[in-house]
C-alpha positions in Angstrom: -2.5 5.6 0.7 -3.0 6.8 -2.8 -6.8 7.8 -2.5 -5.7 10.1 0.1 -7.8 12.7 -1.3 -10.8 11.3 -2.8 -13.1 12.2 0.3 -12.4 15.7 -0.1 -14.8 18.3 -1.6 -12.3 19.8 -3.7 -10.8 16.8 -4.8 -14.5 15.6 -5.9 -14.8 19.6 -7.7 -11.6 19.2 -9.5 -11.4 15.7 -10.8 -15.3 15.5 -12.2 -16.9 12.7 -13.4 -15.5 10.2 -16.2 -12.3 8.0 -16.1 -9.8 8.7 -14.0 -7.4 7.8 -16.7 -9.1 11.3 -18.6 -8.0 13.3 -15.2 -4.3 11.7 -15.6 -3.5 12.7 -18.8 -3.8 16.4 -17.4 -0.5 17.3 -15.6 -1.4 20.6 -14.0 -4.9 18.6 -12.9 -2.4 15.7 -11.5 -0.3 18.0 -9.5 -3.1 19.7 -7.9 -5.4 16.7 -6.7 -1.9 15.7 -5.3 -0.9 18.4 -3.2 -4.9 18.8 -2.3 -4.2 15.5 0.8 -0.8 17.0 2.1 -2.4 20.8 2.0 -5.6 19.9 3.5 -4.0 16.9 6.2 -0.5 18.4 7.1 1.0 14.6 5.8 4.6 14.5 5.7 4.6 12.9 2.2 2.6 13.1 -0.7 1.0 9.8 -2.9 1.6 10.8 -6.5 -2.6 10.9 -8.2 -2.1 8.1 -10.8 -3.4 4.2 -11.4 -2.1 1.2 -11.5 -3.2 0.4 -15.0 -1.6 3.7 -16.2 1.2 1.7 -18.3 -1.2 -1.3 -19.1 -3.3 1.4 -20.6 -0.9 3.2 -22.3 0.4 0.6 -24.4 -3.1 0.1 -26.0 -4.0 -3.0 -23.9 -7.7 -1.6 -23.7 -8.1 -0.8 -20.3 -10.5 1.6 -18.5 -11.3 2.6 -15.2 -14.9 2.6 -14.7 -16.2 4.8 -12.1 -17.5 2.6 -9.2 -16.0 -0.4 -11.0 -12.1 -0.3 -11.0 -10.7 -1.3 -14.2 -12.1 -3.3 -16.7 -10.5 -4.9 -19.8 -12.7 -4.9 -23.2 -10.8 -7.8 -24.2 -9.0 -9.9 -21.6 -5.9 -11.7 -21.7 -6.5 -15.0 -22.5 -3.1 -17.1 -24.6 0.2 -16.6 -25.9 -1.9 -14.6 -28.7 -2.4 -11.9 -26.6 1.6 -11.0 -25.7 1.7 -9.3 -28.4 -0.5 -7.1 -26.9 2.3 -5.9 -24.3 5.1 -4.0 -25.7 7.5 -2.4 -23.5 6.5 1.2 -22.2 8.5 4.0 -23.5 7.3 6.8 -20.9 8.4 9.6 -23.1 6.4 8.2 -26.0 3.5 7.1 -24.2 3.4 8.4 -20.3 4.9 12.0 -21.2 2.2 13.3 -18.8 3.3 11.3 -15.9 7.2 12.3 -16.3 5.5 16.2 -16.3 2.9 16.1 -13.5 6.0 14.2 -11.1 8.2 17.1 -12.5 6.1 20.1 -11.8 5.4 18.2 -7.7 9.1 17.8 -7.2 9.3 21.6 -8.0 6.6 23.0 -5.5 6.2 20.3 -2.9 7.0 21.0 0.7 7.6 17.7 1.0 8.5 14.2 -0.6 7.2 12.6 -3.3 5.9 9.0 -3.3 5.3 7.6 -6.8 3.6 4.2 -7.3 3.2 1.3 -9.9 1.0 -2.1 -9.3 2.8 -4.9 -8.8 2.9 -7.6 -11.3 0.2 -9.9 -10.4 -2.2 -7.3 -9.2 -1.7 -6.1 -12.8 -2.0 -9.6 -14.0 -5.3 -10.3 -12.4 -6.8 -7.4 -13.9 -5.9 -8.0 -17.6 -6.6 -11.8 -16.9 -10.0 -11.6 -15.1 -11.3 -8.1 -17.4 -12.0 -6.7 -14.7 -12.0 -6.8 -10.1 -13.0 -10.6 -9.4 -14.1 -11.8 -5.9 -12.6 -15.3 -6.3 -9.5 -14.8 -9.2 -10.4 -18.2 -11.0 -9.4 -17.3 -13.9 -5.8 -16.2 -13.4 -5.5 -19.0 -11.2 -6.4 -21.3 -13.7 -3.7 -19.3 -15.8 -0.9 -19.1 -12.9 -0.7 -23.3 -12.5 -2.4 -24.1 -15.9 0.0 -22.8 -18.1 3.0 -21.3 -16.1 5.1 -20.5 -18.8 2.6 -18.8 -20.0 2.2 -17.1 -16.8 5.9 -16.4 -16.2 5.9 -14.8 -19.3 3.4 -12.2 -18.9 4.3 -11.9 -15.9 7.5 -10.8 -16.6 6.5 -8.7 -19.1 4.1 -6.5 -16.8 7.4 -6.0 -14.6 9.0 -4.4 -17.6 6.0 -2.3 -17.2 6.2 -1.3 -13.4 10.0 -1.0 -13.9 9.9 1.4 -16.8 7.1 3.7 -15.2 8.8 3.8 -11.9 12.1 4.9 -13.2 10.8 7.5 -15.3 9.1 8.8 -12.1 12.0 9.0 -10.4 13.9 10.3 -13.3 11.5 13.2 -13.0 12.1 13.7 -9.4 10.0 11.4 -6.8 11.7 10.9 -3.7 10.4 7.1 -3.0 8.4 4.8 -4.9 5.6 2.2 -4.0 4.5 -0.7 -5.5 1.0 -1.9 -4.5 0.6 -5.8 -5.3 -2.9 -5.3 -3.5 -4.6 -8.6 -4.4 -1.5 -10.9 -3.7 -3.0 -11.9 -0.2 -5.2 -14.1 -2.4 -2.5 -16.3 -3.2 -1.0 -19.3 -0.6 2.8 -18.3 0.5 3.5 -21.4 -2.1 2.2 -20.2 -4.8 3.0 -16.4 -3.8 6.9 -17.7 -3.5 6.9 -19.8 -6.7 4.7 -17.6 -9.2 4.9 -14.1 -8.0 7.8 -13.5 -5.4 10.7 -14.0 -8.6 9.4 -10.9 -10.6 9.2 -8.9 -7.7 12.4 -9.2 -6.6 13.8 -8.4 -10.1 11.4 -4.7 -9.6 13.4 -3.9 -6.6 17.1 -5.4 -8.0 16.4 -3.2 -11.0 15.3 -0.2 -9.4 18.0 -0.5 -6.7 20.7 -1.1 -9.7 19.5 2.5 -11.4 18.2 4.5 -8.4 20.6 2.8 -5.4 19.4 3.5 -2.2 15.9 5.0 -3.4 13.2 4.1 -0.3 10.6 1.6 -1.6 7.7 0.2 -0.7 5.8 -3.0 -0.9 1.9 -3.4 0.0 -0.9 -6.1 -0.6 -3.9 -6.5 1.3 -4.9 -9.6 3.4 -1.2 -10.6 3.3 -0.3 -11.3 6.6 0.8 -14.8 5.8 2.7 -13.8 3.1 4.8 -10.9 5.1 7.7 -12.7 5.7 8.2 -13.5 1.9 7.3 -10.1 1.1 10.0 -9.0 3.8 12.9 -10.5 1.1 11.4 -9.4 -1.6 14.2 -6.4 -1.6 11.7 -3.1 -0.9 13.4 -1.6 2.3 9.6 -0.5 3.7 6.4 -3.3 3.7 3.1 -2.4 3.7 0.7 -4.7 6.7 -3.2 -3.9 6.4 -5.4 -3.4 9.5 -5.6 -7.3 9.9 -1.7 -8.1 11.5 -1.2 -6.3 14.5 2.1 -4.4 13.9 4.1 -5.7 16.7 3.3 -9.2 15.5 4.3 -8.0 11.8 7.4 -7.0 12.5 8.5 -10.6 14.1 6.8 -11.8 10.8 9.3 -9.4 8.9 12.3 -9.7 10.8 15.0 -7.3 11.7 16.3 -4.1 9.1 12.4 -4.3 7.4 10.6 -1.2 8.1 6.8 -1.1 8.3 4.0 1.1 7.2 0.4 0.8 8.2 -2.4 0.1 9.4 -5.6 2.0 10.4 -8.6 0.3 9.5 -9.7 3.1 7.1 -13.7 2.3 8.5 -13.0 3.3 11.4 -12.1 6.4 10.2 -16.3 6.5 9.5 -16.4 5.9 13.5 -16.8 9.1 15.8 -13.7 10.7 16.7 -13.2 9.2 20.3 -13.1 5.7 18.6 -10.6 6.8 15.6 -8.3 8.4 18.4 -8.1 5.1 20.3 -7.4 3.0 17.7 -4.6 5.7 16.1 -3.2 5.3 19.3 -3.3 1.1 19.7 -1.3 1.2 16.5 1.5 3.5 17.6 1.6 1.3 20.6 1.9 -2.0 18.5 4.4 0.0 16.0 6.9 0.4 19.0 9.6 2.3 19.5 12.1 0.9 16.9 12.9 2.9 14.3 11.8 2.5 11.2 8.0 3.1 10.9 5.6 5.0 8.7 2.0 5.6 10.0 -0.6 5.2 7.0 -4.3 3.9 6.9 -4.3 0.0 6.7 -5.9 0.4 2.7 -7.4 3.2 0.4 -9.4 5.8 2.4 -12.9 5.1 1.8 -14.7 8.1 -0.2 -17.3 8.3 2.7 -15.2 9.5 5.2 -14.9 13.1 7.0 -12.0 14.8 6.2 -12.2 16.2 9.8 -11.6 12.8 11.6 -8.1 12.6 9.0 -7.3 16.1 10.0 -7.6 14.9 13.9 -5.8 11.6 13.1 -2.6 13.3 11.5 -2.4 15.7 14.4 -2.5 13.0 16.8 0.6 11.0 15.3 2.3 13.9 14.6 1.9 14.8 18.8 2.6 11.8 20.3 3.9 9.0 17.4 7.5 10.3 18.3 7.2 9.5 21.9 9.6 7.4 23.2 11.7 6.6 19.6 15.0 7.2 19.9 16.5 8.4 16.7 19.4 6.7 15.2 23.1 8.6 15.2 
């Protein structure tokens, strides 16, 4: 996941203290707490250092990230008022350090590149609540209170995603991913009806101007919502710890592939307990192709870097066992 790194020494050394969004404007910065996870784990791809409210941000919507907050709006969306607030992103105008930090990776990286964007509600919820909520009433209230409302901004945050991720791969990422983290709040109703539409148009876009780019779509807690994420048109879905994988991929269905799902606290667990679970997940993943081994969410900043070290070198010597590759 994209805090891969954050429970390293040196990524705590280089990044300081202050807003993220401070470290992200600094390309050279970016590209080094990047390749920090993949020098230090031996991963076989890297997760692009960046936020979600990266574009939200850099149109002037007055968002921060607030150190052991998350992000936090000054002044929340709240009517038709504020849509004037969200103009479309020009990343050459206003992301130009993105486009260069992805452009110096894809020149020195042993291996892919994953970039990311949030996905439209997760977005949503942010500018709509100010800030992380435990309960989301008030973009619920928005969603079904006014949902043309809703459809609009939430249309125009997919502008947002779309625009970032293309200029990302314009500068040379090899996949993209787009973390809708907080959909699993929603019923598969509501998630179908208010959310599902714009995400389709992400992929159909991104598959119109980068065809057969490998993309990714994750929320957490979304186990009921899996097989409406499945048609969302991302080729790879994100399950957290909570779905066993072998019931997630009947949820899915056939030509889906799956990525997850460690519970990152038992990562915090001694080694002995992180192997056997590591190991109950390749089991549950099977041997059909089509499979990426990740943490089940963010890794917690707590954890030893030693048990991820130990955890990588156990999927790369036996999570291969018993696939067949494709011809």
């Amino acid at each position: 996941m994209r805090q891969a790194g954050r429970s390293l020494p040196e990524y705590r050394a280089e990044r300081g203290a202050g807003s993220i969004l401070d470290a992200i404007a600094q390309p050279e910065l970016v590209a080094r707490l990047t390749r920090q996870p993949v020098t230090r784990y031996g991963t076989d791809a890297a997760i692009f250092f960046s936020d979600i409210v990266v574009p939200a941000a850099a149109i002037g919507f007055g968002v921060d990230v607030v150190p052991g907050v998350g992000p936090v709006v000054s002044r929340p969306f709240t009517s038709k008022d504020d849509l004037q607030r969200i103009r479309p992103l020009e990343p050459e105008i206003d992301t130009p350090y993105v486009i260069e930090a992805v452009r110096i990776l894809a020149e020195e990286l042993p291996v892919p590149l994953i970039g990311f964007a949030g996905g439209p509600f997760t977005v949503a919820s942010y500018l709509v609540e100010g800030g992380p909520s435990r309960n989301f009433t008030r973009v619920k209230a928005l969603m079904h209170g006014e949902p043309g409302l809703w459809h609009t901004l939430i249309d125009r945050l997919t502008d947002l995603a779309v625009a970032s991720l293309r200029s990302q791969l314009d500068a040379g990422a090899d996949a993209v991913q787009v973390f809708d983290s907080w959909a699993g709040i929603l019923t598969p109703r509501h998630y179908e009806e208010l959310v599902l539409p714009a995400t389709r148009r992400l992929f159909a876009e991104l598959a119109v101007s980068h065809p057969g780019t490998p993309t990714i779509l994750f929320g957490v807690g979304t186990g009921e919502l899996l097989p409406l994420m499945a048609s969302a048109g991302s080729g790879v879905v994100g399950v957290d710890w909570r779905v066993p994988l072998d019931d997630a991929r009947r949820r899915v269905g056939p030509g889906i592939a799956l990525q997850g799902n460690l519970d990152p606290a038992l990562c915090l667990s001694t080694w002995p307990v992180a192997a056997a679970e590591t190991r109950e997940v390749l089991l549950r993943a099977g041997t059909t192709p089509g499979f990426i081994f990740n943490l089940g969410h963010g890794v917690l900043p707590e954890t030893d870097p030693a048990i991820l070290e130990e955890v990588v070198r156990l999927v790369h010597a036996e999570g291969l066992a018993g696939v067949e590759t494709p011809t």
